[in-house]
N, C-alpha and C positions, 0 to 999 in steps of 0.2 A: 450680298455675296458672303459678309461673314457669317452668318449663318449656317449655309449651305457648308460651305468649306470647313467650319470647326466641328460639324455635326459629322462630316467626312471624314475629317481628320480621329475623330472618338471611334467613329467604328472600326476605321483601318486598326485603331490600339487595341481597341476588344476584341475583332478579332484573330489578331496576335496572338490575344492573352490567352484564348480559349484553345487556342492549336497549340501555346504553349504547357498550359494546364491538362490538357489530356491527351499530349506526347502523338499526337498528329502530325502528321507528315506528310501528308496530301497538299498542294496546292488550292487554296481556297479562292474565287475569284467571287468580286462583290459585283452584281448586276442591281443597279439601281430602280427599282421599280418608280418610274415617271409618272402612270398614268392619272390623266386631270391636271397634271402641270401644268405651266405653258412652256412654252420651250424657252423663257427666258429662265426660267428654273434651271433648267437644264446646262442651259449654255452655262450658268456658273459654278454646274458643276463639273461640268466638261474643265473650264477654266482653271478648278482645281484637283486636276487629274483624272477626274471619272470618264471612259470611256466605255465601260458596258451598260446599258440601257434598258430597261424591261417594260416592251407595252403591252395593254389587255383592250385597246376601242381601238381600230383599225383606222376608222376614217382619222380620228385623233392624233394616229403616230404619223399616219402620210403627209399632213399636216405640218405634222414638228420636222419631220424630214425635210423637207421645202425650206424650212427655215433654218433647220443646221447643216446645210449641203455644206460647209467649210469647214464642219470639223469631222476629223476622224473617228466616228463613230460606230461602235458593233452594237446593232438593234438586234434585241428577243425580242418574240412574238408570245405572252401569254399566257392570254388568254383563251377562254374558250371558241373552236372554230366553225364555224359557220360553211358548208358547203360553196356559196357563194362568193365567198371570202377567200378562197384556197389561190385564185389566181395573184391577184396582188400583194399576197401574203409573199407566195413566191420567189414574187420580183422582187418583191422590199425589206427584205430584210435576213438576217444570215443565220440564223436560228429560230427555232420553231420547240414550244417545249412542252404545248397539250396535244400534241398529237395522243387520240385514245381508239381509232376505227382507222383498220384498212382502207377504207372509201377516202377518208380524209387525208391520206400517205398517198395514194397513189394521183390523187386531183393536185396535190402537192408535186411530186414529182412530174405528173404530166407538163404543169405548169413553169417548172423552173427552168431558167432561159439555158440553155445549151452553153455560153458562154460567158457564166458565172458556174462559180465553184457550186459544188452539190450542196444542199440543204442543209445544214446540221439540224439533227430531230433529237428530241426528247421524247418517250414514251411516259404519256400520264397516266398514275397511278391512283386509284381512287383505296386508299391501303385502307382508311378507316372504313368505306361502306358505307357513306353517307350519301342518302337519295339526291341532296339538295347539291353535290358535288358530280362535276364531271370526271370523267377516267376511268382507264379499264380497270377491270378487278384483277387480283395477285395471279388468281387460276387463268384467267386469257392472255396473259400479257407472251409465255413466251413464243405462242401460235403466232401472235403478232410481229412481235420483233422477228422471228424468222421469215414473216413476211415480206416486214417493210426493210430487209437487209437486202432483199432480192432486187428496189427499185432503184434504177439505172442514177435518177438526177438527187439521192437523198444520201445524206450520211449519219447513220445511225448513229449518237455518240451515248445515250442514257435512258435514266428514268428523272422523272418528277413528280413529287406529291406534293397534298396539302394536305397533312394529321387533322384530325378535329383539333381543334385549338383544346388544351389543360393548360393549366399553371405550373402544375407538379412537375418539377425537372427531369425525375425520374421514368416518370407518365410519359413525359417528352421524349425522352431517349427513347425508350418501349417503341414506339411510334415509328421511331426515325431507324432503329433497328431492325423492325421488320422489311423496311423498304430497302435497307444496304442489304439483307438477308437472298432479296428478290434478284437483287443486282447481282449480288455473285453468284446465284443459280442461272441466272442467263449467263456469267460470264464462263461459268462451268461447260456452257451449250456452244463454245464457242465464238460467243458474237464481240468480244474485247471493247467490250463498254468503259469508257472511261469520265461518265460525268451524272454526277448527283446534284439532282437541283432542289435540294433538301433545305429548311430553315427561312424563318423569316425576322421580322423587328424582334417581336417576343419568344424567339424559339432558337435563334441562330447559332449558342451554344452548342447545345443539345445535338442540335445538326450535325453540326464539327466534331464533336466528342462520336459520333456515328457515323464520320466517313462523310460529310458534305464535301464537293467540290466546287460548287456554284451556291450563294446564297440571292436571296431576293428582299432586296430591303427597300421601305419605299418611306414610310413615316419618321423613323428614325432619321433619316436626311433630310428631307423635303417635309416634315413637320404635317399636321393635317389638311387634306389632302380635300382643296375646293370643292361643293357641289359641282356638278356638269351640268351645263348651262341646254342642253341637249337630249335627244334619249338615246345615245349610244350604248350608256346601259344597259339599256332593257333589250337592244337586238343585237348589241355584239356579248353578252354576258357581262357580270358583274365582278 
């Protein structure tokens, strides 16, 4: 556990430092990317205060849920979605943050049980245009969000991307500014977005310095990150 918890404890002070250093003022929330854990991982980070979660293999986080049913836990969903995967996504979990297709928004809300709270979504954003990446492009996105605001069991709260990965700090921000750019054009439209799921281990500055309000951090806690014993991989995305 000490591990886990002093690796927790260094990001919480980074980033501090980084909202302190570029006069940010937005609430930053750390969503722990889990997935290939086991959920003994988890429990101690749960243990040391972590309660936001982030998984990408489906069968994997249902999984860990069965086994942390005692702790208070807020699970995100992601990764990439699978059509067949919309129902129990639904049920399982309170955030959803690749939404990039209509089809996949409304099988979402079809899906979400009447008496739980509405879905919070993320809209993904494919900002660099990378074939091997999922997410809408800049030009679709705000057909979409006007869409998926319309459906009855969803709560629209953002966008999400993933930049191609640079080193260059500045390259990074570039990046992460085009996608807050995106944000306040849709908020211009009305739709009062309030979450950027911007930033990861190597990027999360940059994020912050650009409006992140959700980061996704997985290696940095949880250290490198098991083979899958499995191929969840290969049919839930990687």
């Amino acid at each position: 556990m000490t591990d886990i918890a002093d690796n927790l404890a260094l990001i919480r002070q980074q980033l501090a430092q980084a909202r302190a250093s570029y006069l940010a003022t937005q609430t930053v929330t750390l969503c722990a990317v889990s997935k290939a854990q086991p959920a003994s991982a988890l429990r101690e980070a749960y243990q040391a205060g972590q309660t936001v979660f982030g998984e990408n293999y489906l069968q994997e986080a249902l999984a860990k849920q069965q086994q942390l049913q005692d702790c208070a836990i807020a699970w995100h969903f992601i990764g990439p979605i699978q059509s067949n995967k919309t129902q129990p996504i639904a049920c399982h979990f309170d955030w959803v943050h690749s939404v990039d297709r209509l089809k996949i928004a409304q099988r979402l809300s079809d899906a979400r049980p009447a008496d739980m709270a509405p879905l919070n979504i993320c809209l993904q954003v494919n900002i660099s245009q990378e074939s091997s990446k999922s997410g809408a492009s800049a030009q679709e996105v705000l057909d979409l969000a006007l869409n998926i605001r319309q459906l009855p069991r969803l709560h629209l709260r953002g966008l999400m991307a993933i930049p191609a990965p640079v080193e260059d700090f500045d390259q990074q921000r570039d990046q992460f500014r085009q996608v807050r750019a995106l944000f306040d054009h849709l908020n211009a439209h009305g739709l009062q977005l309030d979450t950027l799921s911007i930033g990861m281990s190597g990027d999360f500055a940059a994020a912050i310095a650009e409006g992140a309000t959700l980061v996704r951090i997985g290696t940095a806690i949880f250290g490198a990150r098991p083979r899958k014993p499995d191929n969840d991989s290969v049919k839930e995305g990687t």
